[in-house]
Every structure is written in structure tokens, then in C-alpha cells.
C-alpha beads as a LAMMPS data file, in Angstrom:
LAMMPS data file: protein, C-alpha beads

122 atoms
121 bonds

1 atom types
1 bond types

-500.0 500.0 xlo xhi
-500.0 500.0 ylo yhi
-500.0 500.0 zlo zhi

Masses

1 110.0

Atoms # bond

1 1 1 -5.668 -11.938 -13.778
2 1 1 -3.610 -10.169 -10.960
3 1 1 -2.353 -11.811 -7.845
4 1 1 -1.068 -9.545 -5.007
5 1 1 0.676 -10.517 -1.968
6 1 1 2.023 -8.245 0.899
7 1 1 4.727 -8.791 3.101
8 1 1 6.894 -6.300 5.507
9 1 1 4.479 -5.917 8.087
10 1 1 5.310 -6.263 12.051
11 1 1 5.479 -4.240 15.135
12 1 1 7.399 -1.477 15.621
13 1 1 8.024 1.387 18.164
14 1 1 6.468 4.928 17.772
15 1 1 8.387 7.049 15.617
16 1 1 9.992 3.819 13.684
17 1 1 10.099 2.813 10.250
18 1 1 8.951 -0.430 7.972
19 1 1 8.818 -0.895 4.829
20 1 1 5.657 -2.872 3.072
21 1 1 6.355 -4.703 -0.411
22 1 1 3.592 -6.166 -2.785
23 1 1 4.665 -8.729 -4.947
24 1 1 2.629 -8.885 -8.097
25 1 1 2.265 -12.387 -10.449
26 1 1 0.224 -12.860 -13.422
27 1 1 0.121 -10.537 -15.933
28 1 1 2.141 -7.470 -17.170
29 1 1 2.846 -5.613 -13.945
30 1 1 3.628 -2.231 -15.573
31 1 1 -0.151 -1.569 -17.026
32 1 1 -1.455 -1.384 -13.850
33 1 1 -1.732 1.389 -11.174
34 1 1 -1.170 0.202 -7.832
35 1 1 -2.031 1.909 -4.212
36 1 1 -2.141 1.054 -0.454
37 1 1 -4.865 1.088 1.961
38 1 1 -5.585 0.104 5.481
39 1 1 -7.977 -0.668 7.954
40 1 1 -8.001 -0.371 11.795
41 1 1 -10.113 -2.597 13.959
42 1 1 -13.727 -1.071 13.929
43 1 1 -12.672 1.294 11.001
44 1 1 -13.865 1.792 7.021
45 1 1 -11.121 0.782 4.762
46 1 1 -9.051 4.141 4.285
47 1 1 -6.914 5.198 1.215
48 1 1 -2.705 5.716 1.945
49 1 1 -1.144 5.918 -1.186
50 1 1 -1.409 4.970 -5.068
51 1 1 0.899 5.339 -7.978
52 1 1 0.375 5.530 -11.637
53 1 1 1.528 3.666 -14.872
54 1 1 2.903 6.662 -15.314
55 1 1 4.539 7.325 -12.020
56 1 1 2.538 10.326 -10.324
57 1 1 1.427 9.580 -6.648
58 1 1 -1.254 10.485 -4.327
59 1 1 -1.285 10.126 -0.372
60 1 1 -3.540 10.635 2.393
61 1 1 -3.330 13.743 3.906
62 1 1 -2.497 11.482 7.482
63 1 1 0.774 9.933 5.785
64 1 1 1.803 12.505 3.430
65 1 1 5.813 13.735 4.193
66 1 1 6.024 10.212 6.133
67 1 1 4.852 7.380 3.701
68 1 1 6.785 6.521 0.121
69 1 1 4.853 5.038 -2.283
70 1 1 7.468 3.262 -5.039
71 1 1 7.362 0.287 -7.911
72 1 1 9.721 -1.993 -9.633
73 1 1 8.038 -2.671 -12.595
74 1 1 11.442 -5.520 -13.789
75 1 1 10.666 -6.995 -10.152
76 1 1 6.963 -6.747 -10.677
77 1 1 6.899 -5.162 -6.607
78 1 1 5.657 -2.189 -5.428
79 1 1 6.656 -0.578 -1.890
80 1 1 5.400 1.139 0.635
81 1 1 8.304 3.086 2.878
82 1 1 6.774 3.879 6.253
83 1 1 8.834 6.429 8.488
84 1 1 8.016 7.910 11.396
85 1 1 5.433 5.923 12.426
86 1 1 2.412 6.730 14.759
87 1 1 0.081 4.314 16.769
88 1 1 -2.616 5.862 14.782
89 1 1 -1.120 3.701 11.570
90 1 1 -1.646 0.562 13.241
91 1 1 -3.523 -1.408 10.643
92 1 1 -4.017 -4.324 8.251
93 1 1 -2.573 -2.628 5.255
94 1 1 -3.968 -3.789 1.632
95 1 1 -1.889 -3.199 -1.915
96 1 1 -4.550 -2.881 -4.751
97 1 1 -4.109 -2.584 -8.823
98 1 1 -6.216 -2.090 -11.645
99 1 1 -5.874 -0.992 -15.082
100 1 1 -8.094 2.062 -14.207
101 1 1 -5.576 4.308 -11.721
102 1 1 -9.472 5.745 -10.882
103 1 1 -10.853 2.686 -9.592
104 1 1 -7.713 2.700 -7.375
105 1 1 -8.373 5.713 -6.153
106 1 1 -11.699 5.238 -5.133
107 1 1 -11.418 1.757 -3.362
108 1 1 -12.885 -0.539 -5.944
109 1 1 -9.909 -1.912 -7.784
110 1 1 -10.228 -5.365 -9.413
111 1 1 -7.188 -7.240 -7.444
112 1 1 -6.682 -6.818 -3.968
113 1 1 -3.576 -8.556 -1.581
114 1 1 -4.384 -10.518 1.837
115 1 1 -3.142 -7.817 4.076
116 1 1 -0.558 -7.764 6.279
117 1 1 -0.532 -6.195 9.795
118 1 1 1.176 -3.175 10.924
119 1 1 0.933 -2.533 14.576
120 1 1 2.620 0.432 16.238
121 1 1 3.172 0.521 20.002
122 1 1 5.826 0.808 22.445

Bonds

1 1 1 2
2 1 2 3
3 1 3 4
4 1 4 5
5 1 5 6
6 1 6 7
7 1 7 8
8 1 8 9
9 1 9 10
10 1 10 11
11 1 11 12
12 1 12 13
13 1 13 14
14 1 14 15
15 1 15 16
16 1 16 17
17 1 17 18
18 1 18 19
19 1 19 20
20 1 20 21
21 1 21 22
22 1 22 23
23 1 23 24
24 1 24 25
25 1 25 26
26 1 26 27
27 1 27 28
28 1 28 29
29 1 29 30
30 1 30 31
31 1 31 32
32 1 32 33
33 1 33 34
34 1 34 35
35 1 35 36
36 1 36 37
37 1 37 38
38 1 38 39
39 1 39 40
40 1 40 41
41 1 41 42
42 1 42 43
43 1 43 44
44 1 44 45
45 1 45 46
46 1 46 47
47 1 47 48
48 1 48 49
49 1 49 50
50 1 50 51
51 1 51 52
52 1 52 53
53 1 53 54
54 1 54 55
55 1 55 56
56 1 56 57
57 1 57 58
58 1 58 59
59 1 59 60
60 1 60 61
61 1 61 62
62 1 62 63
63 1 63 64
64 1 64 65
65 1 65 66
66 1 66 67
67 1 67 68
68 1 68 69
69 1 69 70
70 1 70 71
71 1 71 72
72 1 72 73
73 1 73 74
74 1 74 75
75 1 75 76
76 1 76 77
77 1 77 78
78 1 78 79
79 1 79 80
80 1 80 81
81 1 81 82
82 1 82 83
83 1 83 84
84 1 84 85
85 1 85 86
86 1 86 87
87 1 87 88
88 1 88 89
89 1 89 90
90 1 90 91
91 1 91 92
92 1 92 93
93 1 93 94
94 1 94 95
95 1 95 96
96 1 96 97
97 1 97 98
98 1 98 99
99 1 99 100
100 1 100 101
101 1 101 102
102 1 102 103
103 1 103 104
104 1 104 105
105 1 105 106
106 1 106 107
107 1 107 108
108 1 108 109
109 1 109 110
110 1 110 111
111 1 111 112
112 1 112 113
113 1 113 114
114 1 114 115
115 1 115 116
116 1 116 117
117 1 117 118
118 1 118 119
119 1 119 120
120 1 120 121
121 1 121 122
């Protein structure tokens, strides 16, 4: 059993920067893949980023060269560094993990965080 809780979210000016963390509890952090997704008001839940046991990462297209997927596996925290920012990322942003780096690819990981909101807007 996984628990996942984000934090770092706020508002911030086009073209800013925040940085997301997801504080993991409950079992051995390091065995699981982890990613980030969001979802805008009136919009399917889309994919940002995701990271491996092993390390490799995978973004969206939309974030890629912006976005900075990274995890402490001693802290048991994984982060997401946002630069650049666009009103288009204004979202509820979701930190995922499962065993299977597949299922967090595809949206259907076992453990899923609260959210936290990320609006961007001057």
C-alpha cells in the first residue's frame, strides 16, 4: 500500500516557475515508477511526465524542454520542476506510482495523490 500526497502548487505569472513535490509513505519507495498528470476544468486527465525505477523519463510533447521530472528515493519524494509556465498548464496536477512503469504510462496506476492546483495567469 502506497500513499501519495502533492504539495507545491499555487498561482503564478506566465512564463514563471513552481516546483510540485509528491511525498510517498508506505512501502519501499524505490520499486515503484512514478509520473505526473493533470487535468483542466472540462478536460480528460492528460499524461506530463513519469520516471522509472530505473531512472529513464518520458514527457508530454506540451511540457517537454520546460517540465523536470526527478525522485529522491532516501526522501521517498518525487518532483516535478515547472519552468516557463503557460496558462495552458493551469491544472489540478496528480503524482501516480505503480510497480508496473506501464500502467503509469497509460493512466491506470494503482496509487494516485489528491491533486494540487496549478493555476497560471497574470
Amino acid at each position: 500500500q502506497v500513499q501519495l500526497v502533492e504539495s507545491g502548487g499555487g498561482l503564478v505569472q506566465p512564463g514563471g516557475s513552481l516546483r510540485l513535490s509528491c511525498a510517498a509513505t508506505g512501502s519501499i519507495f524505490s520499486l515503484y515508477a512514478m509520473g505526473w498528470y493533470r487535468q483542466a476544468p472540462g478536460s480528460q486527465r492528460e499524461f506530463v511526465a513519469a520516471m522509472t525505477v530505473g531512472g529513464s523519463t518520458k514527457y508530454a510533447d506540451s511540457v517537454k524542454g520546460r517540465f523536470t521530472i526527478s525522485r529522491d528515493n532516501g526522501k521517498n519524494t518525487m518532483s516535478l520542476q515547472m519552468n516557463s509556465l503557460k496558462p495552458e498548464d493551469t491544472a489540478v496536477y496528480y503524482c501516480d506510482a505503480d510497480e508496473d512503469s506501464s500502467y503509469v504510462l497509460a493512466g491506470i496506476a494503482e496509487y494516485w495523490g489528491q491533486g494540487t492546483q496549478v493555476t497560471v495567469s497574470s
